[in-house]
DSSP file (Angstrom, degrees, kcal/mol; ACC not computed):
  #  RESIDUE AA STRUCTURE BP1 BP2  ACC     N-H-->O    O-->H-N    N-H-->O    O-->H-N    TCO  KAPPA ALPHA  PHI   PSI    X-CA   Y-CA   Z-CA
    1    1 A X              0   0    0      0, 0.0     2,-0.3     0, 0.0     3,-0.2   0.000 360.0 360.0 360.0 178.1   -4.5   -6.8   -3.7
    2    2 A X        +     0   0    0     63,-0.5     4,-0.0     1,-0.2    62,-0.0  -0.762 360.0  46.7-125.1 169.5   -2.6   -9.8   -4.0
    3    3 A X  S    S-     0   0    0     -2,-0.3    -1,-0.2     1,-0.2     0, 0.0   0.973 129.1 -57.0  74.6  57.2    0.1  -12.1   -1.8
    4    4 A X  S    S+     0   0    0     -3,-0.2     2,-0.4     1,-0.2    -1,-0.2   0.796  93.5 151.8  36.2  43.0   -2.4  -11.7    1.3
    5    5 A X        -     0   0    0     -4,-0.1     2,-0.2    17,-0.0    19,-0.2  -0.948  40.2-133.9-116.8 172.8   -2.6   -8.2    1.6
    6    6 A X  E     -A   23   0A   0     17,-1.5    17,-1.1    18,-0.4     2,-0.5  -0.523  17.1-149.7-101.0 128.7   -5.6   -6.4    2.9
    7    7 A X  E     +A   22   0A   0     -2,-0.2     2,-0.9    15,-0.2    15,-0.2  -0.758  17.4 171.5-101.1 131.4   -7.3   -3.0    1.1
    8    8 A X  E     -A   21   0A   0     13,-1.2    13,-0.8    -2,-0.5     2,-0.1  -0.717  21.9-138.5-146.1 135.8   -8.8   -0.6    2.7
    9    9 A X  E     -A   20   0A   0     -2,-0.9     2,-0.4    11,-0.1    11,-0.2  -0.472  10.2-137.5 -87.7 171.6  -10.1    2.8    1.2
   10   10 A X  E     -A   19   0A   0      9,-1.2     9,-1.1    -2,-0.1     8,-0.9  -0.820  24.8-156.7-125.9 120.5   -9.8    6.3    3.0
   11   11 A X  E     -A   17   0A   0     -2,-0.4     6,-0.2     6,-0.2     3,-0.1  -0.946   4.1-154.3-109.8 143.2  -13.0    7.8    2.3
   12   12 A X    >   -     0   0    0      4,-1.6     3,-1.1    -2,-0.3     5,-0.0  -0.124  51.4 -71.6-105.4-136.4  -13.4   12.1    2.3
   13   13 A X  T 3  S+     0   0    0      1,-0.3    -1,-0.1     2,-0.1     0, 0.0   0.831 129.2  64.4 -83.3 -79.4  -16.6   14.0    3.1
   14   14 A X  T 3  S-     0   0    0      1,-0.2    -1,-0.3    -3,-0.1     3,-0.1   0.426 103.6-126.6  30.6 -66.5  -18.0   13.0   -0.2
   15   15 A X  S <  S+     0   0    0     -3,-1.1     2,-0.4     1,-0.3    -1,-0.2   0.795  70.5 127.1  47.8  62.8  -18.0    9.7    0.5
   16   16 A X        -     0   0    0     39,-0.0    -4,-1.6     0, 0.0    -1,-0.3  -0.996  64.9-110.3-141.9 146.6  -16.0    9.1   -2.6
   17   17 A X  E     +A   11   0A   0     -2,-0.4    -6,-0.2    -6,-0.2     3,-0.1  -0.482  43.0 162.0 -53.2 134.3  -12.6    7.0   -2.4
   18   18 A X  E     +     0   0A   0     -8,-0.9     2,-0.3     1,-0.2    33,-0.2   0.138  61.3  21.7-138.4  20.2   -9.5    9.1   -3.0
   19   19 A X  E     -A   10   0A   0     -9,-1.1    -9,-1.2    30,-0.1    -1,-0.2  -0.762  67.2-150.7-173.6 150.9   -6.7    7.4   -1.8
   20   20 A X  E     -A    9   0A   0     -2,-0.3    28,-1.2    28,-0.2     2,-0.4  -0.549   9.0-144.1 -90.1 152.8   -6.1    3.4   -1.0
   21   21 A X  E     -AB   8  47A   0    -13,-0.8   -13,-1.2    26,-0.2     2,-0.2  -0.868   3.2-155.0-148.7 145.0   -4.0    2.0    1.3
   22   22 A X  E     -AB   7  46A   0     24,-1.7    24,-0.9    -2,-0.4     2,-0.6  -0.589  19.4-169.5 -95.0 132.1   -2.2   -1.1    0.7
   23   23 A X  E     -A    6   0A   0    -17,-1.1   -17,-1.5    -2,-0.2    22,-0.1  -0.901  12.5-145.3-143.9 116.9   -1.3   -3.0    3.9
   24   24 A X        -     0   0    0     -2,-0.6   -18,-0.4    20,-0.2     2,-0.3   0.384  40.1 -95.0 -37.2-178.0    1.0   -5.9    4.5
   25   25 A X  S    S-     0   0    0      1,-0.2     3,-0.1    19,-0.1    -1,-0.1  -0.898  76.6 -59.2-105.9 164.8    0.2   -8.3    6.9
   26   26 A X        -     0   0    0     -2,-0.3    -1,-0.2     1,-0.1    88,-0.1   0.219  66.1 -93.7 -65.5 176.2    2.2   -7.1   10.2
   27   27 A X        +     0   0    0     86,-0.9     2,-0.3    -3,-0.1    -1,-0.1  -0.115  61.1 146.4 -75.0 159.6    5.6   -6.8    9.9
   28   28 A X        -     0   0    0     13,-0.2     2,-0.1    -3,-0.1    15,-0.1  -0.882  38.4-122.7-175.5 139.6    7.5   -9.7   11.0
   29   29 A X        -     0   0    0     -2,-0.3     2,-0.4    13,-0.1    13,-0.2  -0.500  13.7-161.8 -95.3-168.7   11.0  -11.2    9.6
   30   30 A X        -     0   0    0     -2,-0.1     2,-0.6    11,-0.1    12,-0.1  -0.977  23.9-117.7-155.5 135.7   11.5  -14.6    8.4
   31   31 A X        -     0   0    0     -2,-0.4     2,-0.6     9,-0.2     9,-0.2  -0.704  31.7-169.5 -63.7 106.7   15.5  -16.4    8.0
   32   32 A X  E     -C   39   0B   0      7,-1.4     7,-2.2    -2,-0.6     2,-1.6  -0.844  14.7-142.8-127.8 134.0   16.0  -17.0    4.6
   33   33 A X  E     +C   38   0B   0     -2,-0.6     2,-0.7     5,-0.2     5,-0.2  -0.592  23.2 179.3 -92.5  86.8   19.2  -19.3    3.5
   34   34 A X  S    S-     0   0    0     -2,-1.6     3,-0.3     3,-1.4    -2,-0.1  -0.844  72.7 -25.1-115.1 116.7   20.7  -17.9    0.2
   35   35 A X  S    S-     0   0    0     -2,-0.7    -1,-0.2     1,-0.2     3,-0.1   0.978 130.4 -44.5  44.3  84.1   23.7  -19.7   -0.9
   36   36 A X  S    S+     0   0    0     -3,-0.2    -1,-0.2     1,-0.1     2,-0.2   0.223 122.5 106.5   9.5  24.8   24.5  -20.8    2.6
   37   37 A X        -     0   0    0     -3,-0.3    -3,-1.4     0, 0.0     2,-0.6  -0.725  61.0-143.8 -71.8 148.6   23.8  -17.2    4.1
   38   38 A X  E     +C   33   0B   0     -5,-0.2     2,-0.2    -2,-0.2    -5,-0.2  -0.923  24.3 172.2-112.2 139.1   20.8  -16.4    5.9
   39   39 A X  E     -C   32   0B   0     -7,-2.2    -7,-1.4    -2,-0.6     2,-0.3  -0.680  31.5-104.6-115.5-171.8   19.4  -12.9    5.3
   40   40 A X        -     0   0    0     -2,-0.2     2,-0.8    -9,-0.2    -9,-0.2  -0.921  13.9-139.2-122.2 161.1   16.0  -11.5    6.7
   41   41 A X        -     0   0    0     -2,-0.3     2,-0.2   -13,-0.0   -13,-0.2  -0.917  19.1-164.7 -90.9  96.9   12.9  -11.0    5.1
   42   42 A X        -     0   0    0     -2,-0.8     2,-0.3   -13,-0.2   -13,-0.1  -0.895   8.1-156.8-110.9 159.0   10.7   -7.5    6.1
   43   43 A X        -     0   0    0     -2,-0.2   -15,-0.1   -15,-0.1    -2,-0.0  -0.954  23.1-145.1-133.5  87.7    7.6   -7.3    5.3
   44   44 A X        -     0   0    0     -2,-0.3     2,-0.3     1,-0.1   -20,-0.2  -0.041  18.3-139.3 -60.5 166.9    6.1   -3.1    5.0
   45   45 A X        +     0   0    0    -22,-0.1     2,-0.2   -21,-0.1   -22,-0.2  -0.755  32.6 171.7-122.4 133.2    3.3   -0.6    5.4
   46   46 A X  E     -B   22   0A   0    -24,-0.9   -24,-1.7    -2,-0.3     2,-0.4  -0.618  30.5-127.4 178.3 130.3    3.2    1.6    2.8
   47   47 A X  E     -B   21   0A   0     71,-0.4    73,-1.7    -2,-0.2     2,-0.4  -0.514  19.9-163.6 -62.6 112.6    0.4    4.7    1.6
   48   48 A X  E     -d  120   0C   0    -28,-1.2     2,-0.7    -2,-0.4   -28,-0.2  -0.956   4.9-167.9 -99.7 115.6   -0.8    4.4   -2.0
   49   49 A X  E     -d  121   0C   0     71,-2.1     2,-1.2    -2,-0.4    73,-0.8  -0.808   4.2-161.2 -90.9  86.3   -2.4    7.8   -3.1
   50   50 A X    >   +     0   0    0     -2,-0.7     3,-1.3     1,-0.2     2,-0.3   0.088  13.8 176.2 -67.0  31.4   -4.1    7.3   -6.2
   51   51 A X  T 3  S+     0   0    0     -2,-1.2    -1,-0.2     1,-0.3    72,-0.1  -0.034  72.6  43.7  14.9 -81.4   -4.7   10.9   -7.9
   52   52 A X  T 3  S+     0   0    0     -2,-0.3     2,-0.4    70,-0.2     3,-0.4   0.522 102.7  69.7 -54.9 -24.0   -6.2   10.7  -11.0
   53   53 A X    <   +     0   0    0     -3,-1.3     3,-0.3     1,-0.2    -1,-0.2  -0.370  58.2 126.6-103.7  51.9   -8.9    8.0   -9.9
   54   54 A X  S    S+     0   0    0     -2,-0.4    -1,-0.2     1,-0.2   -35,-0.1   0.981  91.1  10.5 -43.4 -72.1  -11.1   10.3   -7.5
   55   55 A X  S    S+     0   0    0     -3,-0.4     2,-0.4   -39,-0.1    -1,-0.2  -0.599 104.2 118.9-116.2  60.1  -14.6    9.7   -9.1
   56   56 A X        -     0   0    0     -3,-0.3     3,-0.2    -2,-0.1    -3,-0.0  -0.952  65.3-136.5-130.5 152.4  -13.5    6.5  -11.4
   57   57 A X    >>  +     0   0    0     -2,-0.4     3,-2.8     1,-0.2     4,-0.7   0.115  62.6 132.5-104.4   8.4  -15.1    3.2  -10.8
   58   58 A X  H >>  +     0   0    0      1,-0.2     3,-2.2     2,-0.2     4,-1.7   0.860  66.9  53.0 -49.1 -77.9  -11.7    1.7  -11.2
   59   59 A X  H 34 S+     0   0    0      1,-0.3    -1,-0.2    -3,-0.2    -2,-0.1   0.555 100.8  60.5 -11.5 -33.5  -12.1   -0.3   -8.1
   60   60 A X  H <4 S+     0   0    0     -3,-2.8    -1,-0.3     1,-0.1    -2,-0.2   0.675 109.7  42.4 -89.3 -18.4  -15.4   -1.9   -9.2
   61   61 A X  H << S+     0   0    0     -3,-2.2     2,-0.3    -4,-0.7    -2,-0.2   0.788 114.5  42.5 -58.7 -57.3  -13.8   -3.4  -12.2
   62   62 A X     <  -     0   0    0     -4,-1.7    -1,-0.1     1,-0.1     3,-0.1  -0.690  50.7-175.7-120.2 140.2  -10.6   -4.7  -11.0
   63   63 A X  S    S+     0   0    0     -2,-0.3     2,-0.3     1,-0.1    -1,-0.1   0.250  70.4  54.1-128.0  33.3  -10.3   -6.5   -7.8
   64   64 A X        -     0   0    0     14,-0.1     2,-0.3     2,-0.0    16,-0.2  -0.985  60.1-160.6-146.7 178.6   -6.5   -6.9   -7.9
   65   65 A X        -     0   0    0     -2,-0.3   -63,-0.5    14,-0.1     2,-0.3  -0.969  12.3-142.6-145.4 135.1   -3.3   -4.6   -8.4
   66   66 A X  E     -F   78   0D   0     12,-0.6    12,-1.6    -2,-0.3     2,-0.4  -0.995  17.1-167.0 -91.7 118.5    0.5   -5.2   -9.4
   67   67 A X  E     +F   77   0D   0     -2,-0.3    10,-0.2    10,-0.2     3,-0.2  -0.950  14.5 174.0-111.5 113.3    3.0   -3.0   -7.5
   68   68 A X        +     0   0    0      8,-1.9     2,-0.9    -2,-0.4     4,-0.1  -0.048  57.2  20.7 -99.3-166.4    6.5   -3.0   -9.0
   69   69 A X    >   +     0   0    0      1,-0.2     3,-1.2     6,-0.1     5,-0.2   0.292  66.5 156.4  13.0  33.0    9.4   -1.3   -8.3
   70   70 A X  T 3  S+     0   0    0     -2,-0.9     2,-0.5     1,-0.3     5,-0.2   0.769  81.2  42.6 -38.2 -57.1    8.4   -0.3   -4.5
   71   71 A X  T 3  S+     0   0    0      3,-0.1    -1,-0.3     2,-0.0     2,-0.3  -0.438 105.2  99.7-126.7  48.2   12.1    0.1   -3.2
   72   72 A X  S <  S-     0   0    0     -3,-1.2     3,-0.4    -2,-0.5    -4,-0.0  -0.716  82.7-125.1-106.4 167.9   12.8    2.2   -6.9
   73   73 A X  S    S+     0   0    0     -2,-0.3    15,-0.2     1,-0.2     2,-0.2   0.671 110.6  43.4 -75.6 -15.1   13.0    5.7   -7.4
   74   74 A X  S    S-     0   0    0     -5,-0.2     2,-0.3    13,-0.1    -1,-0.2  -0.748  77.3-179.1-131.8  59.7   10.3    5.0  -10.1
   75   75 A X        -     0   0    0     11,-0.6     2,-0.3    -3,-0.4    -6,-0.1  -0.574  12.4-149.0 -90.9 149.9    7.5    2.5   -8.9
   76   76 A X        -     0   0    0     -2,-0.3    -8,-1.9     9,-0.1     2,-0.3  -0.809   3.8-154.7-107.1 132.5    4.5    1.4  -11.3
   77   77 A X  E     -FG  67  84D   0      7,-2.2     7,-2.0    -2,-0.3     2,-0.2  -0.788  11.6-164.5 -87.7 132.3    0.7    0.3  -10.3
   78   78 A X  E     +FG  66  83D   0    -12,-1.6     2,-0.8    -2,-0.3   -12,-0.6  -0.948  16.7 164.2-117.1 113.2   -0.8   -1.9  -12.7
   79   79 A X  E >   - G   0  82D   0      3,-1.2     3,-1.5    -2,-0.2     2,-0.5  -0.833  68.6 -53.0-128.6 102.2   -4.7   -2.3  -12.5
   80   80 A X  T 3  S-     0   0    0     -2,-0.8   -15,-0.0     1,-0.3   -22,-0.0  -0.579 120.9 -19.9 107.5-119.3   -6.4   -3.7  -15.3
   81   81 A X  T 3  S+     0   0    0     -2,-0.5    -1,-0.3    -3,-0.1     2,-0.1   0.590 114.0  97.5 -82.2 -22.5   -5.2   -1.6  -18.3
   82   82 A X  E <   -G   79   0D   0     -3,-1.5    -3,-1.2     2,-0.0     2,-0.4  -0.349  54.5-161.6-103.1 152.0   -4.1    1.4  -16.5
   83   83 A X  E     -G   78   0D   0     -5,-0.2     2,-0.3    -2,-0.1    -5,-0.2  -0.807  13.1-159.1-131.0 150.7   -0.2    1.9  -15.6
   84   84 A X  E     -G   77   0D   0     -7,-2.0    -7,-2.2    -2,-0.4    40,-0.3  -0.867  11.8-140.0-128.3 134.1    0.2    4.7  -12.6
   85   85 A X  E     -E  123   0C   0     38,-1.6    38,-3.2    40,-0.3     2,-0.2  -0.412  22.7-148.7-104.1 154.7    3.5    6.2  -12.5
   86   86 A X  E     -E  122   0C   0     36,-0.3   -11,-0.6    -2,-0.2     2,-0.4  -0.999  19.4-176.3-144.4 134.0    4.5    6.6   -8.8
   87   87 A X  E     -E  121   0C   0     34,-1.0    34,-2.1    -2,-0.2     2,-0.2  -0.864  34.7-121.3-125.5 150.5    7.0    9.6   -6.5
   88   88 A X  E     -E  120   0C   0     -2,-0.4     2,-0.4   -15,-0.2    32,-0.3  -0.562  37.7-179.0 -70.1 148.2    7.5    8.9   -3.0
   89   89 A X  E     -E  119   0C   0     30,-2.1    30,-1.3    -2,-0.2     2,-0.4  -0.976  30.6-111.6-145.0 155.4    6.4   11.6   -0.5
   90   90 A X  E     -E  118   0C   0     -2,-0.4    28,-0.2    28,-0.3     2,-0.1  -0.824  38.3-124.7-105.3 132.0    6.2   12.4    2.9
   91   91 A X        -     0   0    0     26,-2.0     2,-0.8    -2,-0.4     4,-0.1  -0.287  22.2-110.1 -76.8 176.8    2.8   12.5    4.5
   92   92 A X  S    S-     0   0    0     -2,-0.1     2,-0.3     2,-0.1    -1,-0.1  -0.862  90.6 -20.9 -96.4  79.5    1.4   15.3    6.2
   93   93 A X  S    S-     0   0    0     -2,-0.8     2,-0.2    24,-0.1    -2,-0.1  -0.825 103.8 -48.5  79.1-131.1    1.4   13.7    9.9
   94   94 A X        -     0   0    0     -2,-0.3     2,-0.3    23,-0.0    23,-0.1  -0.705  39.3-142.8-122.2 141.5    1.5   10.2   10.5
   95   95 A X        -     0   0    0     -2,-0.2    21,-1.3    21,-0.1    23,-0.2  -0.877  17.4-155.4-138.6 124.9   -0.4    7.3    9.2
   96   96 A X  E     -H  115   0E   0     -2,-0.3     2,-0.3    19,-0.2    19,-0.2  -0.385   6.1-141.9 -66.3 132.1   -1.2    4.7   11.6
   97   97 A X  E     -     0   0E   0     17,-5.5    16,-0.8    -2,-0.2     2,-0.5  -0.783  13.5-168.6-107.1 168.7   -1.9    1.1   10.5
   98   98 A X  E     -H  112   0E   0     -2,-0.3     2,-0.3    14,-0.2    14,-0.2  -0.909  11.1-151.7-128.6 132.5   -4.7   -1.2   12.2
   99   99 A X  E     -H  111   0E   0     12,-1.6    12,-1.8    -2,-0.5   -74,-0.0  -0.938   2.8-160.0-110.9 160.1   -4.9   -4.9   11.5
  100  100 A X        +     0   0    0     -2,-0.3     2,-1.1    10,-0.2    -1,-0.1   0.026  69.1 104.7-126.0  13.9   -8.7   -6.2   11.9
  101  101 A X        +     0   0    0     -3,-0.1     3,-0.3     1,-0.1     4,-0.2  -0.822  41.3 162.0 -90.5 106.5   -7.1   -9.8   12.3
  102  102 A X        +     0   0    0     -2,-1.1    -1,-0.1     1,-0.2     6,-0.1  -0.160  33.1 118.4-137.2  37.0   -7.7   -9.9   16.4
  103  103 A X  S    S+     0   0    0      1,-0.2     3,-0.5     2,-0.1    -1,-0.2   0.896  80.8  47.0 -91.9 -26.7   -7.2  -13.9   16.6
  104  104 A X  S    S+     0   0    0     -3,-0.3     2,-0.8     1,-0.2    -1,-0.2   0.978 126.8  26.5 -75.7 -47.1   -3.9  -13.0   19.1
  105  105 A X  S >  S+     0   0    0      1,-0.2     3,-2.1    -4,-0.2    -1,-0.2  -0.578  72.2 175.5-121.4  71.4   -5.8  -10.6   21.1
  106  106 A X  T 3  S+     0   0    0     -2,-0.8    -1,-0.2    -3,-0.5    -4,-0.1   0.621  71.9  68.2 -46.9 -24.0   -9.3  -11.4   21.0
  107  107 A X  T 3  S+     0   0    0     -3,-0.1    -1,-0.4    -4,-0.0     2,-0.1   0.680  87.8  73.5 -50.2 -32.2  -10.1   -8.9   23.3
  108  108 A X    <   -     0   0    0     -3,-2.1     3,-0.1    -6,-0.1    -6,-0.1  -0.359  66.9-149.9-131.0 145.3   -9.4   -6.2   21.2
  109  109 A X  S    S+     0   0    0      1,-0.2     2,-0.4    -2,-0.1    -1,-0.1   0.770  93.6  16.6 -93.7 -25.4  -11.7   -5.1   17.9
  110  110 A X        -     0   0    0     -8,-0.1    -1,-0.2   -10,-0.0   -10,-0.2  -0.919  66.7-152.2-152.9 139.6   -8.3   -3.9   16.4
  111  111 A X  E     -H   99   0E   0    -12,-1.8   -12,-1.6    -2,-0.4     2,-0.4  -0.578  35.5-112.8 -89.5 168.7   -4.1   -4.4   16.9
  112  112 A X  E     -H   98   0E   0    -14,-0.2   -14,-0.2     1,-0.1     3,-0.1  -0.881  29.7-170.3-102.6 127.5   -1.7   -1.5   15.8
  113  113 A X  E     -     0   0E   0    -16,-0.8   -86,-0.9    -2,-0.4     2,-0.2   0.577  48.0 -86.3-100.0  -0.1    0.3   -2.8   12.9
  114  114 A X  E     -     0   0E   0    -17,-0.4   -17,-5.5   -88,-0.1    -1,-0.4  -0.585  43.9-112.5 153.2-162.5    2.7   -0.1   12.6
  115  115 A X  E     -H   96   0E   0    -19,-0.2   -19,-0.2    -2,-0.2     2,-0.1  -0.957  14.2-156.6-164.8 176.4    2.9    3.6   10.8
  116  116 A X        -     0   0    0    -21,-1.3   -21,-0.1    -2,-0.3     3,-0.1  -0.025  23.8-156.3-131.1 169.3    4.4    5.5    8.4
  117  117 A X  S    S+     0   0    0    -28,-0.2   -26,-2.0   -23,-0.1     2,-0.2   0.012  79.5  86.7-151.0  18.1    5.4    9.2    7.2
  118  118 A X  E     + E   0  90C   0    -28,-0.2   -71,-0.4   -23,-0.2     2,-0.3  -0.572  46.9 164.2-101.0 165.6    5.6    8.1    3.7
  119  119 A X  E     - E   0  89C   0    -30,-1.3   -30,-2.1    -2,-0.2     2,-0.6  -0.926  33.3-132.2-156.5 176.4    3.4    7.5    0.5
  120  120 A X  E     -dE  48  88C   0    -73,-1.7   -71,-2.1    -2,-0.3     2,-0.7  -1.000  21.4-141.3-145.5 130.8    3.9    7.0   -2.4
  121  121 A X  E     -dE  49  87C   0    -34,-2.1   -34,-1.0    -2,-0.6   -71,-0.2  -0.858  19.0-148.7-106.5 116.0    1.6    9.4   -4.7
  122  122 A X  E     + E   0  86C   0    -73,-0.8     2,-0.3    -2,-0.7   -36,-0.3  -0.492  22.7 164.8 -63.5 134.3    0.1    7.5   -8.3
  123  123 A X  E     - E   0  85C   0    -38,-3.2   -38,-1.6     1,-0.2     4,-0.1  -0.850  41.6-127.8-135.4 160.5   -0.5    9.4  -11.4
  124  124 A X  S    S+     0   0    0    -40,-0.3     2,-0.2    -2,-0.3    -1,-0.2   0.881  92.8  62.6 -35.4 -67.5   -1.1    8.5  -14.8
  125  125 A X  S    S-     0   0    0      1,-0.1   -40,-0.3   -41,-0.1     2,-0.1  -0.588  97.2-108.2 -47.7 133.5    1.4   10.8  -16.4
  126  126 A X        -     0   0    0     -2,-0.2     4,-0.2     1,-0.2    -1,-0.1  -0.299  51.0 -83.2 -19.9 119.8    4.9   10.1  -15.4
  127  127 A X    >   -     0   0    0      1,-0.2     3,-1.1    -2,-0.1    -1,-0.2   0.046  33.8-130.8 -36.4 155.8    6.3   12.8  -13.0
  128  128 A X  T 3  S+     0   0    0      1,-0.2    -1,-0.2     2,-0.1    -2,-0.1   0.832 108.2  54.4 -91.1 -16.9    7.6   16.0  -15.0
  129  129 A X  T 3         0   0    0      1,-0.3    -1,-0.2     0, 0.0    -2,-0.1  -0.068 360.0 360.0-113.3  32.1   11.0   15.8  -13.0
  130  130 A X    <         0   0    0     -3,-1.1    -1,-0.3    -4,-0.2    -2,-0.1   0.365 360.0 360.0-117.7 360.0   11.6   12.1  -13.9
């Protein structure tokens, strides 16, 4: 993915990918001065389901992804050639993030980097109720 974030797939009994998830590096703000205001930066977690792409090699082709419209009602994946239309959803429990970056706590194999109860589910077709 791009702008230093991390991928890491969700595998099921298969052992075939069927849903990604995209992860920030942890959240943190940053003071940004626009037109002598400062506002804050946040930086999110957020569950990419891909649908359509179960058994599709898509991954082995393309080793980056454009995510658009996140904070729309209507957000777009672009990988390669392929457009995936995107609804927000509520998961089904919690998903916990992990960062594997463990240079502050070296002790540790893996930090919690926050969680979720959202996703945002990908299709090819465009939702029927947009």
């Amino acid at each position: 993915m791009e702008n230093g974030e991390e991928e890491a797939k969700q595998v099921n009994g298969n052992e075939q990918a069927d849903e990604v998830e995209e992860k920030a590096p942890a959240p943190t703000t940053e003071s940004v001065a626009v037109d002598g205001e400062e506002s804050e930066e946040e930086e999110m977690l957020v569950v990419l389901e891909l649908c359509d792409f179960k058994n599709h090699p898509l991954f082995d082709d393309y080793s980056s992804a454009t995510l658009e419209g996140i904070d729309t009602a209507k957000p777009m994946l672009k990988i390669g050639e392929y457009e995936l239309h995107g609804q927000l959803e509520e998961t089904v429990g919690t998903s916990y993030f992990y960062d594997t970056d463990t240079s502050k706590s070296p002790d540790k194999a893996y930090q919690f980097a926050g969680q979720t109860i959202k996703k945002i589910k990908f299709t090819i077709a465009p939702p029927e109720d947009a």
